[in-house]
C-alpha positions as CSV (number, residue, x, y, z in Angstrom):
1,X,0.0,0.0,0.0
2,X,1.5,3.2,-1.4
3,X,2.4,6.0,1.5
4,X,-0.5,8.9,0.9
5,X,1.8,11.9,1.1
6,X,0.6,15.7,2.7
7,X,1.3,19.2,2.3
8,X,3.3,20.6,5.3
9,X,4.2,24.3,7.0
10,X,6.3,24.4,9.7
11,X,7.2,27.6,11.8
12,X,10.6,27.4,13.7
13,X,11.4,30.3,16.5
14,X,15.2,30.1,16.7
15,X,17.0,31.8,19.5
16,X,18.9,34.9,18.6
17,X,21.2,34.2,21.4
18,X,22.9,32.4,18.4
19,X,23.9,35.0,16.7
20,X,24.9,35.2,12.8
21,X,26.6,31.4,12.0
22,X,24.6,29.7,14.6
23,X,21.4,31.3,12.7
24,X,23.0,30.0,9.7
25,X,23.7,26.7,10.5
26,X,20.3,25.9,12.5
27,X,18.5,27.3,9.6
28,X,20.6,24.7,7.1
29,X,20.3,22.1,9.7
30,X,16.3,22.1,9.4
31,X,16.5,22.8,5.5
32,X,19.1,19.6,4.6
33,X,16.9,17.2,7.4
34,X,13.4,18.4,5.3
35,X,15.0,18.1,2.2
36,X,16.3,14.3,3.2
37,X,13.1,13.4,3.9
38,X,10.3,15.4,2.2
39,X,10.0,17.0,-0.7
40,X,11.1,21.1,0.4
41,X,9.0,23.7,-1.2
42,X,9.3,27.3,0.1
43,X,11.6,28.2,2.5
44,X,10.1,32.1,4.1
45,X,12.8,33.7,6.5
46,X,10.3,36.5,9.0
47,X,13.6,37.4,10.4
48,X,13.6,39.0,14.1
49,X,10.2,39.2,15.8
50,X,9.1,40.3,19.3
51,X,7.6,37.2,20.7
52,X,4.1,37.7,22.2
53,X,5.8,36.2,25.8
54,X,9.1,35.7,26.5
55,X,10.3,32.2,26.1
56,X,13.5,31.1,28.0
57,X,14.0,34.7,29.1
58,X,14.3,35.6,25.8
59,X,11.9,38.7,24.0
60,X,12.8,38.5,20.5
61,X,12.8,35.0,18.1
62,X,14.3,34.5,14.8
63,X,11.0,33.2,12.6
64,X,11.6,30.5,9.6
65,X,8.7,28.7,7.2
66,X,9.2,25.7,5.6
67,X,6.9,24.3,3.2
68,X,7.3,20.9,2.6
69,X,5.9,17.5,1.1
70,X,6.1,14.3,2.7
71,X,4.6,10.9,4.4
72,X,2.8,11.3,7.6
73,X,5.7,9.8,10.0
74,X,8.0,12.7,8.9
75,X,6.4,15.5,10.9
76,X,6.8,13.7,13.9
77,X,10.4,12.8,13.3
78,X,10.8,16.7,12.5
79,X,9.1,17.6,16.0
80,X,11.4,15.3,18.0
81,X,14.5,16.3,16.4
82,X,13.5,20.4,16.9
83,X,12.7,19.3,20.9
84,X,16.4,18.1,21.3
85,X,17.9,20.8,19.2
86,X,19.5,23.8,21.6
87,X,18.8,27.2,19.9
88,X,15.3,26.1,18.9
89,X,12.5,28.2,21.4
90,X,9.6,26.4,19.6
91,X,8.4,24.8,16.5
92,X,4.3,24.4,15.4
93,X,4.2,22.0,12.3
94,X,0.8,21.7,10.4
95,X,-1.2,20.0,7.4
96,X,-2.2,22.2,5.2
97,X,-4.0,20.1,2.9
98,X,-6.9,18.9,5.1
99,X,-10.3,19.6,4.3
């Protein structure tokens, strides 16, 4: 029985502790692990945004979308990986497609 594949957004909130390089390699980090896994579409960089509530005594969060294509057992793989991950504040992934 064929895998019924789903349209995908995810929102990442990435420290800005980081600074410049960790921003760029969390950001690739996510990117190459979709990529691998799913088939990426659009990848939307918010940038720096006040966060409704601080989170880890931080005000501020680095936003990124990724739009992406894949089997229903690669969004929880996606959620684990961005729980374990330092630098990540918090990640929201969703099906688009449902009706």
């Amino acid at each position: 029985m064929p895998t019924i594949k789903g349209s995908y957004e995810a929102v990442f909130i990435f420290s800005t502790k980081l600074e410049e390089e960790g921003l760029v390699a969390i950001k690739s980090k996510f990117q190459d692990l979709i990529a691998k896994n799913a088939e990426l579409g659009d990848v939307d960089e918010w940038g720096n945004r006040r966060l409704a509530y601080p989170i880890n005594d931080e005000a501020d969060g680095f936003y990124v979308l990724y739009k992406f294509v894949s089997g229903p057992e690669f969004p929880a793989e996606l959620e684990r990986v961005a729980k374990i991950t330092d630098g990540v504040l918090r990640e929201m992934i969703v099906r688009t497609d449902v009706k």
